[in-house]
C-alpha positions as CSV (number, residue, x, y, z in Angstrom):
1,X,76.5,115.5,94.8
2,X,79.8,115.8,92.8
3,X,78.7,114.9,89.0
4,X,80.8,113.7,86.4
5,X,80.8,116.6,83.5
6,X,78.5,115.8,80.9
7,X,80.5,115.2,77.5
8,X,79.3,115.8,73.9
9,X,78.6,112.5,73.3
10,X,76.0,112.2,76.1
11,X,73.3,112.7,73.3
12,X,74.1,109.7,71.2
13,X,73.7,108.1,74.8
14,X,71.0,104.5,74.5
15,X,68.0,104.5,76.3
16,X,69.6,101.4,77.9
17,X,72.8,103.3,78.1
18,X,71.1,106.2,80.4
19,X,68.9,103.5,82.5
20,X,72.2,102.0,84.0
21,X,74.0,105.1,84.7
22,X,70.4,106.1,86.6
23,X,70.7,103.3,88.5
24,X,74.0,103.3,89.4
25,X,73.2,107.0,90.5
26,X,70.6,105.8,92.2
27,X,72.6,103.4,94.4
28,X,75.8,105.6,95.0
29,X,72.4,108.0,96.1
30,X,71.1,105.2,98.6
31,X,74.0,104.4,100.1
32,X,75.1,107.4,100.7
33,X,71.7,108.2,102.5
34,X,72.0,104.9,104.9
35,X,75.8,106.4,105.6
36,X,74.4,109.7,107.2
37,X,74.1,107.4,110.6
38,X,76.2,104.5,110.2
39,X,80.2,103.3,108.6
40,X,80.5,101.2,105.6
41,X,81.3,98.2,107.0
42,X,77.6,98.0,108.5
43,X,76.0,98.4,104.8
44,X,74.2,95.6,103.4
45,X,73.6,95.3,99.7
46,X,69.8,94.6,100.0
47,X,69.4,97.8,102.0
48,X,70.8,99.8,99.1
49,X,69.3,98.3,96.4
50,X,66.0,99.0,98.5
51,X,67.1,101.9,99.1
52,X,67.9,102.9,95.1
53,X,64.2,101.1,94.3
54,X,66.1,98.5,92.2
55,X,66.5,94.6,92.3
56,X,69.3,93.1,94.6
57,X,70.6,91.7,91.5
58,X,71.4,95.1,89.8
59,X,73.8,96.0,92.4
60,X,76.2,93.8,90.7
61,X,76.3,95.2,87.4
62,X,77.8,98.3,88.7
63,X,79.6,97.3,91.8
64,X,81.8,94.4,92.7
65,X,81.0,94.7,96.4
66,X,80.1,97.5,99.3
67,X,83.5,98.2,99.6
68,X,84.0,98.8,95.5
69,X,81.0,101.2,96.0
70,X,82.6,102.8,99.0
71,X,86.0,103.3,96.8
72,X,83.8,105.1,94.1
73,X,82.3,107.7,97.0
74,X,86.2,108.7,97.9
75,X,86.9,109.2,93.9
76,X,83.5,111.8,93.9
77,X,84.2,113.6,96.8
78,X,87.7,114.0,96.0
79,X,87.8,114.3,92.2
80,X,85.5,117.5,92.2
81,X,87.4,119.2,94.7
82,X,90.7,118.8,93.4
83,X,89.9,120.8,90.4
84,X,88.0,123.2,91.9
85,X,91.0,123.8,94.4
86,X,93.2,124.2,91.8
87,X,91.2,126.5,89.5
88,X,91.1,128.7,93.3
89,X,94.8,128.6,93.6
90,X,95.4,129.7,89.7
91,X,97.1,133.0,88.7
92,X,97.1,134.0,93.0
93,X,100.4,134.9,93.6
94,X,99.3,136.0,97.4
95,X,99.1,134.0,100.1
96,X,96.0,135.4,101.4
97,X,94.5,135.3,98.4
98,X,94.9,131.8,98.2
99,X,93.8,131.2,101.8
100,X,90.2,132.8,100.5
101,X,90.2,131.4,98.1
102,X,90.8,128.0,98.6
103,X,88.0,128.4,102.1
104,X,85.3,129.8,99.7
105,X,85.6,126.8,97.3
106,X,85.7,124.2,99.8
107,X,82.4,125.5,102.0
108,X,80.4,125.7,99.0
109,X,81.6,122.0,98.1
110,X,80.2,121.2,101.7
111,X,77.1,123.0,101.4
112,X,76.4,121.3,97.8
113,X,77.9,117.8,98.6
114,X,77.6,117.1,102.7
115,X,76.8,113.7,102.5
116,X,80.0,113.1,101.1
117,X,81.8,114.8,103.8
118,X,80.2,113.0,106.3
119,X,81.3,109.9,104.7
120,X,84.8,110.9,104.6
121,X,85.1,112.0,107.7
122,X,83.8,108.7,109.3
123,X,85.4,106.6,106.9
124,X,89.3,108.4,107.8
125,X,89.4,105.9,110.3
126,X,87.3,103.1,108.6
127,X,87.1,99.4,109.2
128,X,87.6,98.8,105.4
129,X,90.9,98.8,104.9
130,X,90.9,99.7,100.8
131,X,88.5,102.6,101.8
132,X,90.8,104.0,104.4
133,X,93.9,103.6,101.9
134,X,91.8,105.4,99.1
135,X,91.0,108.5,101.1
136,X,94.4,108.4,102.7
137,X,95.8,108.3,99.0
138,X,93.6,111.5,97.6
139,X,94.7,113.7,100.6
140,X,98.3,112.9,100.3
141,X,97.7,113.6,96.5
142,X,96.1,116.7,97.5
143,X,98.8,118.1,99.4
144,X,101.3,117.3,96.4
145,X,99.2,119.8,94.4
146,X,98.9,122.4,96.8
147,X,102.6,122.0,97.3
148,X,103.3,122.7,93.8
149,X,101.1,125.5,94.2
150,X,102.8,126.9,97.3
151,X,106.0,127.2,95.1
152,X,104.6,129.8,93.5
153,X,104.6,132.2,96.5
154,X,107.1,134.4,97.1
155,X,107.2,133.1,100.8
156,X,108.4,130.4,100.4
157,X,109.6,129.6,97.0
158,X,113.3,128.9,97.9
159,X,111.9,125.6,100.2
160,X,113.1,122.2,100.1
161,X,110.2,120.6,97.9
162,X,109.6,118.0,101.3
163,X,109.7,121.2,103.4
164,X,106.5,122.5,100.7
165,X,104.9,119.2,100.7
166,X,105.1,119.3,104.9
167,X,103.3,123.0,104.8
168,X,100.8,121.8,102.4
169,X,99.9,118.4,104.2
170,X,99.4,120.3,107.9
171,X,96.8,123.0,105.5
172,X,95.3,120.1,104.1
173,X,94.8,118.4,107.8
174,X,93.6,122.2,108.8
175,X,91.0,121.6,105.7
176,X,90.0,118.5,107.1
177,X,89.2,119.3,110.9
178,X,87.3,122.8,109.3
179,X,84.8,120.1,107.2
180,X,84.3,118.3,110.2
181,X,83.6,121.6,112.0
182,X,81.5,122.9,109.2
183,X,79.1,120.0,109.4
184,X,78.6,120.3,113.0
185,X,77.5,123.8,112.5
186,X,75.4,122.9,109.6
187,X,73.4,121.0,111.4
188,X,73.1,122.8,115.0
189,X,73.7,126.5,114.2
190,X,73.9,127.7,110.9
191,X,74.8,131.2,112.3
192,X,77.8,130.5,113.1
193,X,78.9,130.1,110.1
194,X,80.6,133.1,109.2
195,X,82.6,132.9,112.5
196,X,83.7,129.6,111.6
197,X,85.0,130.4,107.8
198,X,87.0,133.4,109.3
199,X,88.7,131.5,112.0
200,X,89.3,129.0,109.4
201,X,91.2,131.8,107.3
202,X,93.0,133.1,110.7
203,X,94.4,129.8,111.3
204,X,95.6,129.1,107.7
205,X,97.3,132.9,108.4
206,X,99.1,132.0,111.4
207,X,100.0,128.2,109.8
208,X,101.4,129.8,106.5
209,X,102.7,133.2,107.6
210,X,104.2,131.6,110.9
211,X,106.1,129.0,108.9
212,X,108.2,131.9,106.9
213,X,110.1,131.8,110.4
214,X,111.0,128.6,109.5
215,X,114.5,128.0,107.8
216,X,114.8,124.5,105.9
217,X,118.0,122.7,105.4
218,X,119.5,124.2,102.4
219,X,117.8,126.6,100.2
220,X,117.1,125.2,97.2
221,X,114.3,123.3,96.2
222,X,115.5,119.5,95.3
């Protein structure tokens, strides 16, 4: 699961200090387990506390409510793979590389983190409306960052900077529909993995080489 980095200070940490952030571990943990075969809005508080082995009471010294929990499993499952995208994307001045790149990075952050796939995937659509808002947020953020990545690419560097942010949000939905697909395949035929990360990086091909046909508006970045 996506961990916070641990800082310098973490050995000055209390005992009491290291019990809560256990617990609140523990519960992000439980309810992410109950998640694997049902949505957020059918969690109950005593079946993650009993899940996380701690008192119903605790649950509320970490998290206002289900959804506030819910809103802290979008920040981890985003968070991580921000950065990691963006350390792929550094000093590549090729498209292609970047296409690797970027598919490498984001099946290993499904292999190590599935859970939290699953949960975004389900909760796209979610009945909780500040969970659906959250997730919708991070991917539009994500697509402002690849954009400004994009820029970089010899490609496309004269776009329009709405024409960049357009490319980057149809990778980003390419991204998403591959996690989706990756699960699936995790769980009924791992084989077929290797044919689904290079069709992956054939579509991304034909998305970002096919768009140097396109001609924005202008051609100057605004």
């Amino acid at each position: 699961m996506p961990r916070p980095p641990r800082s310098s200070s973490s050995a000055g940490r209390t005992p009491r200090t290291v019990d809560k952030s256990r617990t609140r571990r523990a519960l992000l943990d439980g309810a992410l387990a109950l998640l694997e075969d049902r949505s957020l809005d059918n969690l109950g508080i005593r079946e993650v506390t009993r899940a996380a082995g701690v008192a119903p009471a605790a649950f509320y010294r970490h998290f206002a409510s289900i959804d506030d929990l819910g809103l802290v499993l979008v920040e981890e499952a985003f968070a991580t793979l921000r950065g990691l995208m963006r350390d792929a994307r550094d000093d590549v001045n090729a498209a292609d590389d970047m296409i690797k790149g970027s598919v490498a990075v984001l099946v290993t952050h499904i292999h190590d983190n599935p859970g939290h796939y699953r949960f975004i995937a389900r909760e796209q659509y979610s009945a909780v409306l500040s969970v659906r808002l959250a997730i919708r947020r991070d991917l539009r953020l994500f697509a402002t960052e690849l954009a400004t990545d994009l820029a970089r690419l010899p490609l496309v560097n004269t776009w329009p900077t709405a024409d960049l942010v357009m490319l980057a949000e149809l990778i980003v939905g390419l991204m998403v529909d591959t996690s989706k697909r990756l699960l699936d395949v995790i769980e009924e035929g791992p084989e077929r993995e290797p044919e689904l990360v290079a069709d992956t990086e054939r579509r991304l091909r034909y998305l970002t080489f096919g768009a140097t046909a396109w001609k924005p508006r202008g051609n100057r970045r605004t």
